[in-house]
Short mmCIF file of the C-alpha atoms (twelve columns), coordinates in Angstrom:
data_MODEL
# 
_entry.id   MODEL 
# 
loop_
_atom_site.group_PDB 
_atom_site.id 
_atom_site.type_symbol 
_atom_site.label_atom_id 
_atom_site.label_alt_id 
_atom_site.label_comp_id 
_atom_site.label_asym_id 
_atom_site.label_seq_id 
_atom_site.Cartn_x 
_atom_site.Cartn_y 
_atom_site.Cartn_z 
_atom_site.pdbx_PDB_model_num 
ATOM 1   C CA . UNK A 1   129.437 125.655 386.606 1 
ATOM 2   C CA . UNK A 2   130.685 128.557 387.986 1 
ATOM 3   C CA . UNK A 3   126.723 130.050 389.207 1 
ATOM 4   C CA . UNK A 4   126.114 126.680 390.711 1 
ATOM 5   C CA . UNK A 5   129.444 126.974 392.763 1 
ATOM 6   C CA . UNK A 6   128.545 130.673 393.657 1 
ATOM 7   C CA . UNK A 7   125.406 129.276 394.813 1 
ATOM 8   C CA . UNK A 8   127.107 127.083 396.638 1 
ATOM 9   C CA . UNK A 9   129.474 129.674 398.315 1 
ATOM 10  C CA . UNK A 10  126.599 131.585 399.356 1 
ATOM 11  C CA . UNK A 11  124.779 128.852 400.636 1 
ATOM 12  C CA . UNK A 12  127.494 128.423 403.149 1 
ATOM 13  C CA . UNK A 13  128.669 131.310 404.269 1 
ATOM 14  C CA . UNK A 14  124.883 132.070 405.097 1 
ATOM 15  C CA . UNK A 15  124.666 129.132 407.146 1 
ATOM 16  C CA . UNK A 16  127.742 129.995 409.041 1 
ATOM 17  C CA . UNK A 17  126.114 133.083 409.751 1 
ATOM 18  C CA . UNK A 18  122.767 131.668 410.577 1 
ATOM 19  C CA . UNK A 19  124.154 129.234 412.342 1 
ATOM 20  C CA . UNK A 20  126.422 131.291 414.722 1 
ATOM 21  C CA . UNK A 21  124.097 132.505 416.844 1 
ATOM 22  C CA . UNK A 22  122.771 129.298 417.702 1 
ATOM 23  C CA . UNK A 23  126.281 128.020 419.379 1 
ATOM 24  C CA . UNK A 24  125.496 130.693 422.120 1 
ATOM 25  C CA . UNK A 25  122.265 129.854 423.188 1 
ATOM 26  C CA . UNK A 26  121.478 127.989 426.262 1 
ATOM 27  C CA . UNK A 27  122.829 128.005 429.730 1 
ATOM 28  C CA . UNK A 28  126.943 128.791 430.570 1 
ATOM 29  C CA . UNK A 29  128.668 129.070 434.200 1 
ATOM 30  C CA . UNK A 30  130.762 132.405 434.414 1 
ATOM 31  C CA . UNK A 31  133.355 133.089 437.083 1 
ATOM 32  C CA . UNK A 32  134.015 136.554 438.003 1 
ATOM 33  C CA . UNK A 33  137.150 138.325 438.821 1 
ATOM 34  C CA . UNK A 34  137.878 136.288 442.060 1 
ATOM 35  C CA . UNK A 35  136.757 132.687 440.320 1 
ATOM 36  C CA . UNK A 36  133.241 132.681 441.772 1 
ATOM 37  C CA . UNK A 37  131.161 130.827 439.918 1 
ATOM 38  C CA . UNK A 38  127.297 131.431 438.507 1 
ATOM 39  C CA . UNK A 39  124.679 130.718 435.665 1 
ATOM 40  C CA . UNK A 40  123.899 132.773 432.409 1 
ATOM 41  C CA . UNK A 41  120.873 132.434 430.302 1 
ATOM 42  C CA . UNK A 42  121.632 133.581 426.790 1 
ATOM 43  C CA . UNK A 43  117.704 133.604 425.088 1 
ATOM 44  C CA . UNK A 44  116.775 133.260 421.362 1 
ATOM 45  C CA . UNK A 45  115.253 136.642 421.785 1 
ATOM 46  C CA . UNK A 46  118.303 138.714 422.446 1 
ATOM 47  C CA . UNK A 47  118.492 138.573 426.032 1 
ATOM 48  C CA . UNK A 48  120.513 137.478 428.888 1 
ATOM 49  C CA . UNK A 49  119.855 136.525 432.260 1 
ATOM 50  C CA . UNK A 50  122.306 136.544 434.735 1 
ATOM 51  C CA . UNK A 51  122.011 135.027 438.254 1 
ATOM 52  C CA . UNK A 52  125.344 136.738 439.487 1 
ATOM 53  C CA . UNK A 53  124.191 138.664 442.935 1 
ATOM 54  C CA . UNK A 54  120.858 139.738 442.690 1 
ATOM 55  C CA . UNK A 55  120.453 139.064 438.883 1 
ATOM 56  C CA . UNK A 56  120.853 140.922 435.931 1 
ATOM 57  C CA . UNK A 57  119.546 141.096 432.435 1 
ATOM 58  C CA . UNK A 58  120.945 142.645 429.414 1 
ATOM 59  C CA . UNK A 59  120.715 142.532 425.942 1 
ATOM 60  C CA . UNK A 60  122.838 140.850 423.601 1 
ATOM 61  C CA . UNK A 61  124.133 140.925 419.921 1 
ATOM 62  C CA . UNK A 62  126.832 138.472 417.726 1 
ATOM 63  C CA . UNK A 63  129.632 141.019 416.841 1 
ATOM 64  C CA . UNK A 64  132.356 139.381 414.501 1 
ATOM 65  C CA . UNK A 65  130.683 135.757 415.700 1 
ATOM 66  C CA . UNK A 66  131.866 136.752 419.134 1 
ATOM 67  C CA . UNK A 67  128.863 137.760 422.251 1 
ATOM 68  C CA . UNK A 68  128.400 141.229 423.000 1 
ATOM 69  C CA . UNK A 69  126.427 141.538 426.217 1 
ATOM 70  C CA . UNK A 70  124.991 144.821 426.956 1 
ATOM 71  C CA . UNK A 71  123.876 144.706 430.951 1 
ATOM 72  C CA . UNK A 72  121.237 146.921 433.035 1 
ATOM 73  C CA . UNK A 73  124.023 148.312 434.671 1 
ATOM 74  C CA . UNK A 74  125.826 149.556 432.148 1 
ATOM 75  C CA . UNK A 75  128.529 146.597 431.982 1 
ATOM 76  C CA . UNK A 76  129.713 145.042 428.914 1 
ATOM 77  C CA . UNK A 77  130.705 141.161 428.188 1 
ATOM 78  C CA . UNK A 78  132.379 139.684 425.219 1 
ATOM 79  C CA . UNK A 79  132.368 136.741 425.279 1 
ATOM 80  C CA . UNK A 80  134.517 134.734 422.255 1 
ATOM 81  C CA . UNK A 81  136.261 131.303 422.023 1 
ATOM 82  C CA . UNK A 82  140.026 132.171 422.349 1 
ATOM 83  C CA . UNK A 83  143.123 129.860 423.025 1 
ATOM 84  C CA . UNK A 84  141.814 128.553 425.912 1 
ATOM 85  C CA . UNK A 85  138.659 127.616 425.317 1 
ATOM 86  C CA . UNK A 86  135.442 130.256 425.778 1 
ATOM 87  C CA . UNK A 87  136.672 133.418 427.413 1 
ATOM 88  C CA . UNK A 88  134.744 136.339 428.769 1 
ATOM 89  C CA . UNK A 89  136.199 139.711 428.847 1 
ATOM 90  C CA . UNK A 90  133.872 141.649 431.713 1 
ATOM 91  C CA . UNK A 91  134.214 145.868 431.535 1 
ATOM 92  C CA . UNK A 92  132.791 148.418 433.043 1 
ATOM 93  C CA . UNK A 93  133.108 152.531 433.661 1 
ATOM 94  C CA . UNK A 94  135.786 151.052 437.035 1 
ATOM 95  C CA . UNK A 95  137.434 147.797 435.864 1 
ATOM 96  C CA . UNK A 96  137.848 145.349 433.283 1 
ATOM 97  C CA . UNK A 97  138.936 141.515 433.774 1 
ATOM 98  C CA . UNK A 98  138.885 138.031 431.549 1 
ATOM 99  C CA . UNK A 99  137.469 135.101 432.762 1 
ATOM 100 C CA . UNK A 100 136.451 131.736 431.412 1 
ATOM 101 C CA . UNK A 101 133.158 130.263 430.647 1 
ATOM 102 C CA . UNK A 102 131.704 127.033 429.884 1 
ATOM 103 C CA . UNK A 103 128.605 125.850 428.280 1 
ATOM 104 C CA . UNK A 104 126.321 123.410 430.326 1 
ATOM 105 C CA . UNK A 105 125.363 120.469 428.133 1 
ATOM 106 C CA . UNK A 106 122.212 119.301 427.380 1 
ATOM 107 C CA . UNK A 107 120.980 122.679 427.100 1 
ATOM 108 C CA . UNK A 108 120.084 125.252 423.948 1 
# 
């Protein structure tokens, strides 16, 4: 009884974790520091497109079930569902803001 519900325990917890990254792929709107809005792609692969200005990609990794996002130019994003709703925390080597971000539906 008690190795089937150790089985069981383990069973779950490693489909949280397999499961986690796939609640941040697919397409989310970002807003920047003054509200502007634009598109991110977060891929299967580990990467992540951004269409903010000219573009960006950057690398990304599940830290604590939260999104680290590792940009080109050096930026970070975290991204994490907080109080109110999905939140991004932006920072670079000059400033660091939070912002909110939604996912677009229909989309993985």
């Amino acid at each position: 009884m008690l190795k089937n519900l150790l089985l069981l325990m383990g069973l779950v917890i490693f489909y949280h974790k397999a499961n986690a990254n796939n609640n941040w792929y697919g397409k989310w709107v970002a807003t920047d520091e003054w509200q502007s809005e634009y598109n991110v792609t977060i891929k299967k692969d580990g990467i992540a497109i951004s269409e903010y200005g000219n573009g960006e990609e950057g690398k990304w990794i599940i830290k604590d079930g939260n999104l680290e996002i590792t940009w080109e130019s050096g930026s970070t994003d975290y991204w994490f569902n907080g109080v109110m709703g999905f939140q991004r925390l932006f920072k670079d080597k000059n400033k660091s803001y939070t912002s909110g971000i939604r996912k677009l539906l229909n989309n993985r």
